[in-house]
Every structure is written in C-alpha cells, then in structure tokens.
C-alpha positions in Angstrom: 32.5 -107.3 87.7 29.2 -105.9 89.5 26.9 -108.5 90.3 23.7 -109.2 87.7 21.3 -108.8 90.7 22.9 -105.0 91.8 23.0 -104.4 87.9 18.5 -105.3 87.9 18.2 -103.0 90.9 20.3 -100.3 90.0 18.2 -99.8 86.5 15.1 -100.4 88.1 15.7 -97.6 90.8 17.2 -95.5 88.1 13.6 -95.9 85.5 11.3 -95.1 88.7 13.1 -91.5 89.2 13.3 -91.3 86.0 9.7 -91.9 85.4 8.7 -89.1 88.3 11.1 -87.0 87.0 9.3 -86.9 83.8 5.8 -87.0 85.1 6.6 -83.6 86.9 8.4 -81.8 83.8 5.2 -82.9 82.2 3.2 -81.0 84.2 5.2 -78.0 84.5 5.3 -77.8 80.8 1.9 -78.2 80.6 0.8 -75.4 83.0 3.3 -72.9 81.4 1.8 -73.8 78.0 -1.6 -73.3 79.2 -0.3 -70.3 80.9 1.2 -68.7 77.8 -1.8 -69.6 75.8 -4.4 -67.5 78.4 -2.0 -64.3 78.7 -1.2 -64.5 74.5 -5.4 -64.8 74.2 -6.3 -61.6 76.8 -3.5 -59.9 75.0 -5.2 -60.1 71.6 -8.4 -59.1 73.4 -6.8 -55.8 74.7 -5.2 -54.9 71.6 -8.9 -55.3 69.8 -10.2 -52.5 72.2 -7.0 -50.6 72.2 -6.4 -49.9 68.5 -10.6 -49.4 68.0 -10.1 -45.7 69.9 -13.1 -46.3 71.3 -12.6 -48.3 74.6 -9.9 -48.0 76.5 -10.8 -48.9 79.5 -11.8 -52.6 78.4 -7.9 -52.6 76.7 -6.6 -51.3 80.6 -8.8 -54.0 81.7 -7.5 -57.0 79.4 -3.6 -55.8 79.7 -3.6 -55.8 83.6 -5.5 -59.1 83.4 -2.8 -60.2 80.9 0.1 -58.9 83.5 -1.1 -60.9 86.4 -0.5 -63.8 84.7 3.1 -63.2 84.0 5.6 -64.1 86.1 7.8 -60.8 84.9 11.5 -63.1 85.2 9.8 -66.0 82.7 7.1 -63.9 81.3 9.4 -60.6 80.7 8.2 -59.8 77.1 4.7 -60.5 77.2 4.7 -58.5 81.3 6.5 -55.1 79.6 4.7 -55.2 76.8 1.3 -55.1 78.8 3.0 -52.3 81.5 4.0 -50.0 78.2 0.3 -50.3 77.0 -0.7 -49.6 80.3 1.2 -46.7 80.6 -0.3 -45.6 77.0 -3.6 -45.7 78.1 -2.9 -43.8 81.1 -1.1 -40.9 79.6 -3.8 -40.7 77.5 -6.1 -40.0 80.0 -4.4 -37.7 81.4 -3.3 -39.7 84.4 1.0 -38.8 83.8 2.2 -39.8 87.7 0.2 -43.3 87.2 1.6 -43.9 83.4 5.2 -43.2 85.4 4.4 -45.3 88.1 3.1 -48.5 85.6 6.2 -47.9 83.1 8.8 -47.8 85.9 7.4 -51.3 87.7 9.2 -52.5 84.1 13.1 -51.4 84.9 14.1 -54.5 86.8 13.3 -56.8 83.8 14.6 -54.4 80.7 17.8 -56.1 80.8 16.0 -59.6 79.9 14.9 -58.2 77.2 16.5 -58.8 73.3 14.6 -56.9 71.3 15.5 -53.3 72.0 12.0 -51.7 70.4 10.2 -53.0 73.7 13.0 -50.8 76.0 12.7 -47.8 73.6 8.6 -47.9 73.9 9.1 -47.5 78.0 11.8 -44.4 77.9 9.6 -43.0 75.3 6.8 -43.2 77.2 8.6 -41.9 80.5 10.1 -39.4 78.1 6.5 -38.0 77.1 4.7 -38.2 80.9 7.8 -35.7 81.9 7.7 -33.5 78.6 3.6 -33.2 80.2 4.6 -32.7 84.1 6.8 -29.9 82.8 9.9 -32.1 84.1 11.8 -30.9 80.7 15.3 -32.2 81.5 14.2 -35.9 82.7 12.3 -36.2 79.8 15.1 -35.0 77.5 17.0 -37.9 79.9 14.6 -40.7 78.6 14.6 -39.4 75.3 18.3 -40.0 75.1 18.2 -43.0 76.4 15.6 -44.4 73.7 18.1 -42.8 70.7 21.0 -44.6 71.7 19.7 -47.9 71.8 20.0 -49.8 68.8 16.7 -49.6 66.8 14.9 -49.3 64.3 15.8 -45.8 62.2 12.0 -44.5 62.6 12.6 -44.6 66.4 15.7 -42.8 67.0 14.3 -40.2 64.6 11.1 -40.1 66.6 13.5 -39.7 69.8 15.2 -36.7 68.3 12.4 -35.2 67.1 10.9 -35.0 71.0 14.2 -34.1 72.4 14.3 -31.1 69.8 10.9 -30.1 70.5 11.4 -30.0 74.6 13.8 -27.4 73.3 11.3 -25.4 72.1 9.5 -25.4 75.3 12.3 -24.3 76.6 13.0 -20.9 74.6 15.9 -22.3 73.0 15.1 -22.5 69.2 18.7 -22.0 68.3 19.4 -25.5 69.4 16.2 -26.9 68.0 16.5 -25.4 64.5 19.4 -27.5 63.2 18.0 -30.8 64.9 14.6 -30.0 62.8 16.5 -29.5 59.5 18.5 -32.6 59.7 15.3 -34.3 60.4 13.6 -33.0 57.3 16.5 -33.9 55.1 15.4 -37.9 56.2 14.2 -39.6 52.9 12.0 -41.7 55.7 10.9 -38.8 57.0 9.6 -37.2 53.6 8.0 -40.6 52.4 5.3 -40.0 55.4 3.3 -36.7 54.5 2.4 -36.7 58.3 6.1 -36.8 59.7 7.3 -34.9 57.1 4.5 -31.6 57.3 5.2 -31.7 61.2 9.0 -31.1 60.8 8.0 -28.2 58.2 5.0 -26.7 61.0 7.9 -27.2 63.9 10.8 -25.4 61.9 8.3 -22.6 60.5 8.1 -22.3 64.4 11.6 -21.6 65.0 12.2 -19.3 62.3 8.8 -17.3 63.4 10.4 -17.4 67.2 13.9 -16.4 66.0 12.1 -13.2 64.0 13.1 -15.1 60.5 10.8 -13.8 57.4 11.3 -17.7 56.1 8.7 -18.8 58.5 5.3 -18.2 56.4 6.7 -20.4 53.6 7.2 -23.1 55.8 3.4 -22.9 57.6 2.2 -22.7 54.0 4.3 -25.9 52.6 2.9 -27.6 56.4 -0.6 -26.6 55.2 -0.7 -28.0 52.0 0.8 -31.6 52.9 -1.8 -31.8 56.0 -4.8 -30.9 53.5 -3.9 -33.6 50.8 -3.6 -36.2 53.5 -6.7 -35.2 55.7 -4.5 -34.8 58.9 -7.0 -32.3 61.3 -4.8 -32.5 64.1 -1.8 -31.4 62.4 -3.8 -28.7 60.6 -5.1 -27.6 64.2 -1.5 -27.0 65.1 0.0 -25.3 62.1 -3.0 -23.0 62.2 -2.5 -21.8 66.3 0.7 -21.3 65.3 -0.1 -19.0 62.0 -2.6 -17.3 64.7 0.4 -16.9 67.0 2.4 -15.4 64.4 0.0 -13.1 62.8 -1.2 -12.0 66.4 2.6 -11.1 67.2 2.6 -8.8 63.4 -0.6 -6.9 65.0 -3.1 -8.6 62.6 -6.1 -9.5 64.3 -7.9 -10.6 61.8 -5.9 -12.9 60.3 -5.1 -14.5 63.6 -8.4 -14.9 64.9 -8.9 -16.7 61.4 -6.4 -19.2 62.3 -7.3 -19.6 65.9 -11.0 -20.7 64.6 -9.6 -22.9 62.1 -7.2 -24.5 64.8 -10.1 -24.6 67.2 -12.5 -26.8 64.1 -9.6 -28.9 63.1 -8.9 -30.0 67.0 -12.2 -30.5 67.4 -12.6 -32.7 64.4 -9.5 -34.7 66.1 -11.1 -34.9 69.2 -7.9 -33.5 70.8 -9.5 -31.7 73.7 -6.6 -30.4 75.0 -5.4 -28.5 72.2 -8.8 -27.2 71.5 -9.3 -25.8 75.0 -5.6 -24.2 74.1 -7.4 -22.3 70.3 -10.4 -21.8 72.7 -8.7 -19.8 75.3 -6.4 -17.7 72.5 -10.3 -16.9 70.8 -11.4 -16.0 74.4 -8.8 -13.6 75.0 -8.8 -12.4 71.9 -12.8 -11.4 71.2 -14.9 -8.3 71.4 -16.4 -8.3 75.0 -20.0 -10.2 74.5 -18.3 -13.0 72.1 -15.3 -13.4 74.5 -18.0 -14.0 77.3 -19.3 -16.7 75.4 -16.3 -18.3 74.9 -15.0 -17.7 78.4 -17.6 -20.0 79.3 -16.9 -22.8 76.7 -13.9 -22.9 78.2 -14.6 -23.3 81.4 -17.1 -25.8 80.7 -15.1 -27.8 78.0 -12.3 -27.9 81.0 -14.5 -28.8 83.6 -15.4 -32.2 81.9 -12.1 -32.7 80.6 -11.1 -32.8 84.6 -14.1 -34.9 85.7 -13.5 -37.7 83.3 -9.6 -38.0 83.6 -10.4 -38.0 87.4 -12.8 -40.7 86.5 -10.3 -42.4 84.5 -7.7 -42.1 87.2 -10.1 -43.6 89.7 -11.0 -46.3 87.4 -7.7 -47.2 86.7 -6.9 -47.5 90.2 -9.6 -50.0 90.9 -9.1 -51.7 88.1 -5.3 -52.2 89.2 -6.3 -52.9 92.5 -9.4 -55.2 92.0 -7.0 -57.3 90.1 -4.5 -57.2 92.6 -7.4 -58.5 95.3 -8.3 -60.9 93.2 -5.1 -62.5 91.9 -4.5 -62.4 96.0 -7.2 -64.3 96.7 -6.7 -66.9 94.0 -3.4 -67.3 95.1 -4.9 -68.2 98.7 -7.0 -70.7 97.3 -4.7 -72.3 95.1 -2.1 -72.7 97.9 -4.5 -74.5 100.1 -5.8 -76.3 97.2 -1.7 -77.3 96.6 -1.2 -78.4 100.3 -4.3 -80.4 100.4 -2.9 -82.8 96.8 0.5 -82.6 98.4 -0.6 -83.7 101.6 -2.7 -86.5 99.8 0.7 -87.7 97.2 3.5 -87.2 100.2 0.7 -89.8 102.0 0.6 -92.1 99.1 4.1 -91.8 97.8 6.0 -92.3 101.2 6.2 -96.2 101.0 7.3 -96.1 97.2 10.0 -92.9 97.7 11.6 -94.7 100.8 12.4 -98.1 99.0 13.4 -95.9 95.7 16.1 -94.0 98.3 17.3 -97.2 99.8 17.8 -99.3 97.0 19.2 -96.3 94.9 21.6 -95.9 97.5 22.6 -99.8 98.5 23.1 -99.8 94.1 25.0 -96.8 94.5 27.3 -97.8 97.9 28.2 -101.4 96.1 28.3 -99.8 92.5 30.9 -97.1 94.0 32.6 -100.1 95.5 33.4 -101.8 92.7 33.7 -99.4 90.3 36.8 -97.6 92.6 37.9 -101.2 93.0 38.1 -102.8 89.3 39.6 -98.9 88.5 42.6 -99.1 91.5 43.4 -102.3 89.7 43.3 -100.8 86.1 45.1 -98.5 87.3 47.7 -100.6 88.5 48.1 -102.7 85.1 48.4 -99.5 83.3 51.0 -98.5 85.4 52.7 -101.8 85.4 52.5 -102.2 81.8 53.6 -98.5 81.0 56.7 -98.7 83.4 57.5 -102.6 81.7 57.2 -101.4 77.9 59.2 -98.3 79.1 62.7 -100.1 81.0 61.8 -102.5 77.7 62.1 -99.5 75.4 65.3 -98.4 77.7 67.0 -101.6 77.7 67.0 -101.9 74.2 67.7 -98.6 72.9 69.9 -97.2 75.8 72.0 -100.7 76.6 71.3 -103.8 73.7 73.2 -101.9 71.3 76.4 -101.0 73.0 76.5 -104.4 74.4 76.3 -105.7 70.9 79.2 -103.2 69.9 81.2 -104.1 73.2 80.8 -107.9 72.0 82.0 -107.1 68.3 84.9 -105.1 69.8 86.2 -107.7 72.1 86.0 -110.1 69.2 87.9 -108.0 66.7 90.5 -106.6 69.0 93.4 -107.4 70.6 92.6 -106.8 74.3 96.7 -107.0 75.5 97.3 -103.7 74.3 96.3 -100.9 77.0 94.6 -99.1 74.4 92.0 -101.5 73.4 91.4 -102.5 77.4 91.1 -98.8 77.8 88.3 -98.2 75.6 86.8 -101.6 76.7 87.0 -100.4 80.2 85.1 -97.2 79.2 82.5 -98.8 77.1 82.0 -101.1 80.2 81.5 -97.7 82.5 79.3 -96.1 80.1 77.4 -99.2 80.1 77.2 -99.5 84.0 76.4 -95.6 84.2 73.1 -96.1 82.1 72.0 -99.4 84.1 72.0 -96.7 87.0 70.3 -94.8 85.7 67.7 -96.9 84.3 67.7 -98.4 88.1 67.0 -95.0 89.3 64.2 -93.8 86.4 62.3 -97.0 88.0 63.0 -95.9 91.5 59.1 -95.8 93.2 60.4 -93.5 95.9 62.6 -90.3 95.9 64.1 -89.1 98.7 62.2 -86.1 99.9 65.1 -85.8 102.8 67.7 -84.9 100.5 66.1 -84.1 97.2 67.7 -81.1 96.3 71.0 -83.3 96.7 69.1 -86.3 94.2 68.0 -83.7 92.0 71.4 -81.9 91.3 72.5 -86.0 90.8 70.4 -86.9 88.4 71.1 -83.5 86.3 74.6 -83.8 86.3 74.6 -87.7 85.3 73.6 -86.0 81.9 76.8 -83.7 82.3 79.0 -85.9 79.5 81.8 -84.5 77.9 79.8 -83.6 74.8 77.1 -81.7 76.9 77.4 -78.1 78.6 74.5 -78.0 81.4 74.1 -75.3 83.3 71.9 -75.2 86.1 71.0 -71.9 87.9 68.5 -70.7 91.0 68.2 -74.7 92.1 69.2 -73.6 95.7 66.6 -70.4 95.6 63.6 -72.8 96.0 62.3 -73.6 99.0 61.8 -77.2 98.6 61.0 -78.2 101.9 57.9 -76.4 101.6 56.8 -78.1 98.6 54.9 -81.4 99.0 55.8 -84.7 97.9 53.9 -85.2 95.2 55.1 -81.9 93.4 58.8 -82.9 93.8 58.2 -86.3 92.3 56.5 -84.9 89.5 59.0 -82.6 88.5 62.1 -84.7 88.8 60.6 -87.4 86.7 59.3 -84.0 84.3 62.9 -82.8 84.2 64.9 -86.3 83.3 62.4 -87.1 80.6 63.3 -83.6 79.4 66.8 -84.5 80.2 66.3 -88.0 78.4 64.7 -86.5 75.3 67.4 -84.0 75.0 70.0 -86.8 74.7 68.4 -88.9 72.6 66.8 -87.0 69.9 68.1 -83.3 69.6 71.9 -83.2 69.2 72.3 -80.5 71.7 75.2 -79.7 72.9 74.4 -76.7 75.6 71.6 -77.1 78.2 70.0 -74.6 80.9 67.8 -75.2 83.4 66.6 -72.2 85.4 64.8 -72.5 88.6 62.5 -69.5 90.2 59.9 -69.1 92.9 57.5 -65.5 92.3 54.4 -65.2 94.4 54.2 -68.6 95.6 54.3 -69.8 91.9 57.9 -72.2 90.7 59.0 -71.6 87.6 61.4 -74.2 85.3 62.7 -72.7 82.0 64.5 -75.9 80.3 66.3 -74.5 77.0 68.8 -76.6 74.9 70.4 -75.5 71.8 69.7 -79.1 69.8 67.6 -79.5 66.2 64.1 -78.3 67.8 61.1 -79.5 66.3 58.2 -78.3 64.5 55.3 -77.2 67.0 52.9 -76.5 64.1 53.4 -80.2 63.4 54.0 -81.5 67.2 51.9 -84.2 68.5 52.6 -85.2 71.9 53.7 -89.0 72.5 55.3 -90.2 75.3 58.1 -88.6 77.3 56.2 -85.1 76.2 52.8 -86.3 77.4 53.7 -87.7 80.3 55.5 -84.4 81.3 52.3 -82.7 80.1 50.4 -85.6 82.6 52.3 -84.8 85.3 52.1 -81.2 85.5 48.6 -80.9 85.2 48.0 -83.6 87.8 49.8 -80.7 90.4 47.6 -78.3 88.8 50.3 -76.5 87.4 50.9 -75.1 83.4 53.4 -76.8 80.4 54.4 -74.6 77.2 56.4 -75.4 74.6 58.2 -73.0 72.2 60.1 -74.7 69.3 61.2 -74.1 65.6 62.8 -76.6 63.5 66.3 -75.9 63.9 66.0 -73.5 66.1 66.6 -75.5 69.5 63.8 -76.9 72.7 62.2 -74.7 75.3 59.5 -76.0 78.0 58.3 -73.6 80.3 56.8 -75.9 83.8 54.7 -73.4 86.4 53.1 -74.5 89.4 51.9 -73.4 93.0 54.3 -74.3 95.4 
C-alpha cells in the first residue's frame, strides 16, 4: 500500500498543475473568443459597404482589417472568405494581376476547408481575372475546377456557362452552341428571367456567328425578358450584338439604332466598360463631324476610366500595405509587452514551479515504486493461483478417475490371470505417462539447448494408438535464431492445442505444419475431431491463453471452425 502522506502530496501536486493548466486554457480561450468576435464584427462592417455598391474601398478596407486578424490555419474560413472579397473588389476595379495575387495567397488553406462554395468562389474568381487578361485556356482551367467540385447546382451551371462563353472568345461557337442549349433547357435556369434571357442573348450569338437565320428570334425572345424585369445591362448587351448583326447584313441604320440603345442601357448600368465598347462601334460608324464628337467621348470616357482604376490600384496597395506596417508594428509591441509579463510571472513563479517539480517527481519515483512492486506480486499470485487451479483441474480430470477405475478393477478381478495383470499393468503405464506429462506442462524452464528434440517429445507423447499425428517442416525452422521467450510460448501454445484436441474433439488424425517466409513462422494445427461453432465461440482457458501468449510475442492467432467440420489454428510470428 502507498503511504497516506505520498497519497496527500501526490494530489496536492497533481491540483496545482492542474489549476495552471486551467488558468492558461482559460486565457487562450478567452483571447480566441475575443479574437473571433473582432474579425466576425469588421466582417459585417465590410459586407455593409460592399453590398451598398457605393464604397468599396471602405469594404477593401474592413476585409483586409478582418484578414489580419486571422491566423489562416485556425482562422481558414473567415481568412478566404475575406481574400475572395478582396479579390472581388479588385477585379472590379479593374486591378486583374492584384485580384490574382489576393485569391492565390488562399491555395495553401483550401484543403481546410468543408464547405466547397468557399473553393468554388476562388477558382471562379481566378477563372474571371484570366477570361479579362485574355489568358483563355487558364481560365477555362479554373472554370473546370469550380464545376467539378461538389456544389450547389446554380454554381456548376454558372461554371459552364463561363467555360462556354470563353469559347466564344475564341471563335469556336460550334462547341459553345450545344453547352448554351443544355443550359437553357435548366428549369433553374428559366425560373431567373436574368439567367435565363442571357442564355437566349448568348445562343442568338452563336447562331448569328455560325450564319444561322434563327438568331433574330432569339435577340427578340432576350429583349423581351430583359424589358419586363428592368435588366439595362443585359439590354445593353443584346442590343450591341443586334448592332453587330445588322451592321454584318449592311444595315446601317438599324445598327446604329442598337449601338445607341446599347450605349443608354450601359450607361444606365454604370458599366463603363461596355459603354466605351457601344461608344467606339458609334464612333466608327458616324458621319465625319458626329464621329469626331464621339471620338472624343471616347477618349475622354477612357481616360478617367484609366485614372481611377490606377487610383484604385494604388489605393489598394496602401491599403494592403499600411495594414501590413501596422499589424508589424503591433506585433513588435505586443512581443515586448509578452516578454516584459513573462519576465515578471517566470520571476514570481520560480519558487512555486520548482517545489511543484520536486514533489511531483518524489510522488511519482515512490508511487512508480510501489505500484511496479504490489503489481510483480499480483502478478506472481495470479500466476501461482492459475498454474494451482490448472495441475488441480489436471489431476482430477486427467488422473482421479482412472485411479478410481484402476481401484474398482483390482477389486473386481482376479489379478493371477496374465490377462487381468496385463491390463492392470497398462492402466498403471497410462497412468504414469500422464503424471509426466503433467510434471512436464508445470516444467518453469524448457530447454532452449535441445528444444527442437523437447518439442518433437512432447508431440509425439500425444501419438496414442487412436491418434495419427503428423508433423511436417519442424526441422526447416531455424530455431536457434529464435529467442527464448518465443520458443516457450509456442510449445506451451502447441500442447494446449495438443491437450484440447485430446480431450474434447474426438479426433482421430492430427497435422501440424511448421514454415519460416520472410522472417515470419508459421504453425498450421489441423485435426479432423467434432470442431466447434466459431459464430458461437467464446474463448476460455486453454484457447485464451494460446491467444495470451501469442500476442505477448507480438505475433497473430486465427481460428477457422465449423461444427462438425474439424479444428484449425493458424499461429504467425516474427522470428
């Protein structure tokens, strides 16, 4: 038993790290709560300015605020989704190697995320800054990576719909045709009078391109969708393109029509780019004085266009690095800030962590002590007690009851005649033979000398006249090699088998098969005897201490039996 006074400081040792322990998870919760709570809160601010149209910069401002106070491995979902808002903001300035730059900064951390929208909102933003850099086939390369991840359906529609209409960029409206007509055929698609009049405006496009007379219908059908729902920037594009496609049937008229329409309807939109597009197809297009005046329009409309995405571009940039400088310098203070309160708890804690450490480990040394000691002794009962109950259980069902017979025969026979000595004599033997072998079950020591000599013994004492066992590939192993330990085990493994077989199975033919493969032993016992029922096994004492034994040399035990049907144990081990 451990002492009472050991016991006191042991517990008392054991509360005090405890107690620190908890103090500090304390802390570190609370910081990360109060962490969380400041990047959720300048999140919310950004998405105010960000879905108001109106102020984007503020939203760049908030987000990147937001992102410095994420650490991206704990923080993953909250840092990407400020990076693909980021990257939004920029694209939409204009500013496509910077929106690239922001989104890709996201790619280590992806693969923490579970939600698979987040993933598809940075490829589809990647996919977009490419399709605008003219870098056609790495966009189309992020827009296949956003369809095949598993989203919602809206999304890997929307991922199709861009893939198909980088196709038309690239002349080949054979290919996006059939994408565009799938896409139409959507009952999600035709819900959204938006969605639904683009896919009619893009595949009035490829039939105009591919010279089909089917085109105009489709414009028309675009047209009318666009008007009912007020959507000016779709009605800016279906109208360039009916300029296009009346300019290309010599009708002047009719496309300059369109291109003004397209031109009021993108300005209405504020889309500035596609208005400078209408404005340069009027230019070119007007008598000489008019197309002057528009020339210059143009040049003026494109001039501030340039100026205040080079603005936003600069502003971006110092807003980005401003907050880098200033997370830098926090950082600086905080860490001296850190080492001046360590410095002050290492001073005040020193006396109070030394006597923790000592007494922790005096408890532990004399706890380890005793505990090895009272479990040696256990140990030894067990072992004691097992080994007692077991030449107990031997005695009486191996040897008690042919004494008992032997007694009655003697009694009722007349022991002068040789025939009744003669089986008297052999009960005698059989009697002796099993006292042997009882002797030898309880043996503490084999001998490792001669063990493939004590081994073949042992087997063949269970070679009676009512038994065939055949033993085969004993003299292939290379015992010598093979430790102690792992000899002991399986000679006790193999006369339990052995013990079992004799007592419970009626078998009448035995094999035991020894092999050695890659440094691994194999023993295939098999007998022919009554089997048992493995669905219905449980395993109880000569089984599980087989079972004990094997796994003790870190080796493997199966059993295959049907009722009936006869014993197999496979043993495996390292050799």
């Amino acid at each position: 038993m451990i002492p009472k006074r050991i016991q006191i400081f042991t517990f008392l040792a054991a509360l005090l790290l405890a107690f620190f322990s908890c103090q500090k998870e304390n802390i570190d919760s609370s910081k990360k709560a109060k962490n969380d709570t400041e990047i959720l809160k300048l999140i919310s601010k950004a998405d105010k300015f960000y879905n108001s149209y109106k102020n984007t910069d503020s939203a760049f401002f908030y987000y990147n605020k937001a992102r410095t106070y994420c650490k991206p491995k704990e923080d993953a979902k909250h840092y990407i989704y400020c990076m693909y808002y980021m990257a939004e903001i920029q694209q939409g300035q204009g500013d496509f190697q910077g929106s690239i730059k922001t989104a890709n900064e996201t790619f280590p951390f992806l693969s923490q995320i579970k939600n698979s929208n987040y993933v598809w909102n940075i490829y589809s933003v990647l996919g977009r800054n490419y399709y605008f850099t003219y870098d056609y086939p790495t966009a189309i390369y992020y827009y296949s990576k956003a369809f095949i991840l598993s989203t919602d359906r809206i999304n890997k529609l929307e991922a199709k719909n861009n893939i198909a209409v980088i196709y038309i960029k690239q002349q080949k409206f054979d290919k996006a045709l059939p994408i565009f007509l799938s896409i139409n055929k959507e009952k999600i698609v035709k819900e959204n009078p938006e969605n639904y009049s683009k896919t009619l405006d893009y595949i009035g496009y490829c039939y105009y391109k591919l010279k089909d007379p089917k085109a105009l219908s489709f414009f028309e059908s675009s047209i009318k969708l666009k008007r009912q729902v007020n959507y000016n920037d779709g009605l800016g594009r279906t109208y360039y393109n009916l300029a296009e496609y009346y300019h290309n049937r010599k009708d002047p008229n009719l496309a300059m029509k369109y291109a003004k329409l397209s031109y009021e309807n993108y300005t209405l939109s504020n889309n500035t780019d596609d208005r400078l597009l209408a404005l340069k197809f009027i230019a070119e297009n007007s008598s000489n004085i008019e197309s002057k005046k528009n020339t210059l329009i143009y040049i003026k409309l494109n001039d501030s266009i340039f100026v205040a995405r080079q603005k936003a571009k600069n502003q971006f940039a110092k807003i980005k690095y401003d907050s880098k400088k200033e997370k830098d310098e926090n950082l600086k203070l905080k860490a001296q800030k850190i080492k001046n309160e360590l410095r002050l708890a290492k001073q005040e804690s020193k006396n109070i962590a030394s006597y923790v450490i000592i007494i922790l480990a005096l408890s532990l040394i004399v706890f380890l002590y005793f505990f090895l000691t009272v479990r040696a002794n256990q140990q030894k009962i067990e072992a004691t007690y097992q080994s007692e109950t077991r030449i107990s259980k031997k005695l009486h069902d191996e040897l008690a009851n042919d004494i008992y017979h032997s007694m009655a025969f003697v009694e009722s026979r007349n022991l002068t005649s040789e025939e009744n000595k003669s089986q008297l004599m052999q009960k005698l033997d059989d009697i002796y033979s099993r006292c042997r072998n009882i002797s030898k079950d309880n043996t503490p020591f084999l001998d490792c000398q001669n063990y493939k000599a004590s081994l073949k013994e042992m087997i063949s004492g269970f070679n009676v006249s009512s038994i065939n066992l055949l033993i085969n590939g004993l003299d292939t192993i290379s015992w010598d090699k093979i430790d102690k330990t792992k000899k002991t085990a399986v000679y006790r493994s193999i006369q339990e088998l052995l013990v079992n077989m004799k007592k419970h199975s009626n078998a009448t033919l035995v094999a035991i098969t020894f092999k050695e493969h890659n440094n691994v032993v194999m023993i295939n016992y098999t007998d022919n005897g009554k089997g048992i029922d493995t669905n219905k096994m449980v395993l109880k004492n000569g089984l599980h201490n087989i079972e004990n034994r094997i796994h003790d040399i870190k080796g493997e035990l199966e059993i295959h039996s049907d009722s009936g049907k006869g014993f197999k144990v496979l043993i495996k081990f390292p050799s």
